[in-house]
C-alpha positions in Angstrom: 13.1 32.9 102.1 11.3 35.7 99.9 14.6 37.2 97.4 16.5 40.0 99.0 15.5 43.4 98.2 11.7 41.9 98.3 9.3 44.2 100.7 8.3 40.6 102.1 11.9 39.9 103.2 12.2 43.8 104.6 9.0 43.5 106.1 9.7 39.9 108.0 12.7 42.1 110.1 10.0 44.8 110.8 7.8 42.2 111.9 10.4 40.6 114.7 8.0 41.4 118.2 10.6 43.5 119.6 11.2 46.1 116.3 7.1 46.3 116.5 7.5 46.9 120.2 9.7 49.5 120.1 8.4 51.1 117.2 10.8 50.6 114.3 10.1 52.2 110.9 12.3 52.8 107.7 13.2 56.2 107.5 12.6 55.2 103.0 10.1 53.0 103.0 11.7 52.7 99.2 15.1 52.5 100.4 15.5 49.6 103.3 18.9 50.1 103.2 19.2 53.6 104.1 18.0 52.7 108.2 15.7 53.2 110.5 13.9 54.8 112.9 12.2 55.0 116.5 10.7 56.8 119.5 12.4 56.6 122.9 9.0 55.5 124.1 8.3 53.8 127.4 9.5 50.8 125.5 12.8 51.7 125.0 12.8 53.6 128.1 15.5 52.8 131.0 13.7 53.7 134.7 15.0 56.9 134.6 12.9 57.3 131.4 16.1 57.6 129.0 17.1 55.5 126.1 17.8 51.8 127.4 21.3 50.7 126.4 20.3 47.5 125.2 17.9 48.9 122.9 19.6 50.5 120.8 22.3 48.0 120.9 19.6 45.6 118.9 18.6 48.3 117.0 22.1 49.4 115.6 22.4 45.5 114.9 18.9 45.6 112.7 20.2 48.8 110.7 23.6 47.0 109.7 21.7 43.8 108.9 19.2 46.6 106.4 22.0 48.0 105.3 23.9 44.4 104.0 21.0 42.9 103.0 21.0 44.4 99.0 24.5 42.5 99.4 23.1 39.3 100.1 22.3 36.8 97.5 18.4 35.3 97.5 19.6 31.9 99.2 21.9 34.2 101.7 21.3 35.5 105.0 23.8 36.9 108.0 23.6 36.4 111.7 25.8 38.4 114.0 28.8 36.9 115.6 30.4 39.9 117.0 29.1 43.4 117.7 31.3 46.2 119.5 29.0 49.4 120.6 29.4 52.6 122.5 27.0 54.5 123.9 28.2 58.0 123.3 25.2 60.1 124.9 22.4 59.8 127.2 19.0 60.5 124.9 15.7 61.5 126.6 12.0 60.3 126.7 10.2 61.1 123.5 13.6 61.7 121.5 13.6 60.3 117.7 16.8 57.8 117.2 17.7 57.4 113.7 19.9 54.3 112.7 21.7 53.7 109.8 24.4 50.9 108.5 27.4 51.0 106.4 29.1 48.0 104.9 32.1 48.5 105.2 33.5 45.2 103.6 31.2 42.3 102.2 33.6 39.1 102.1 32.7 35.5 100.8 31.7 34.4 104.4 31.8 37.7 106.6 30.7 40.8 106.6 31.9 44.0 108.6 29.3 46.9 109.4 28.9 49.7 110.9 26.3 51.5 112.6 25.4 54.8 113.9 22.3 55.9 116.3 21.6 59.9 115.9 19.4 62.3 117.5 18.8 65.3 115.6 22.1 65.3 113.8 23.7 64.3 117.0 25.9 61.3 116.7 24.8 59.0 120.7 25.6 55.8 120.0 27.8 53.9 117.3 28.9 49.9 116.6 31.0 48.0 114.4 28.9 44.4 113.5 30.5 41.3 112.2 28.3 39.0 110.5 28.8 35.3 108.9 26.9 35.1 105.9 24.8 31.8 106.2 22.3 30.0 103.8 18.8 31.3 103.8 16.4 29.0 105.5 
């Protein structure tokens, strides 16, 4: 696994199929850590052409996991074992959803996150992520 704050290592979670789906970028391309961003496309689209729960439920997971990795040593990485979101707002077609993650606490073997989805300042979505830091590879 390429070391943590490497581009290659940012760029392998940008690369998943369903971030490129969707259309994830970094809000800072020079900051990782400081989140992401997407378009409430027709790929992130419910049927009724708003923001699909499930969506941004992944996507508040992807902005914690950003936002821990500069905590994570080179042979380190974290996988989610709990995650706790609520959808605070319905978000229209076309909308831009900014993410970003907190650490809130990086322990030896855990890590606790949080996460907030916003829409022009407009907090619609939140989680708390628990992750168990693993070895890398």
């Amino acid at each position: 696994m390429p070391p943590r704050n490497s581009a290659a290592r940012v760029q392998a979670v940008l690369d998943i199929p369903l971030h490129r789906f969707v259309g994830v970028q970094l809000l800072d391309p020079a900051d990782p850590a400081a989140g992401i961003w997407f378009p409430v496309g027709p790929a992130a689209q419910n049927q009724v052409r708003l923001l699909h729960g499930g969506v941004v439920t992944a996507l508040l997971d992807v902005a914690g996991y950003l936002a821990l990795m500069p905590h994570l040593g080179d042979d380190e990485h974290a996988v989610t074992h709990d995650q706790a979101v609520s959808l605070l707002r319905p978000v229209s077609a076309d909308r831009r959803v900014e993410l970003r993650g907190t650490v809130l606490r990086r322990g030896r073997a855990v890590a606790f996150l949080r996460a907030d989805a916003t829409v022009e300042g407009t907090l619609v979505a939140t989680a708390q992520v628990t992750k168990t830091v693993v070895p890398a590879g």
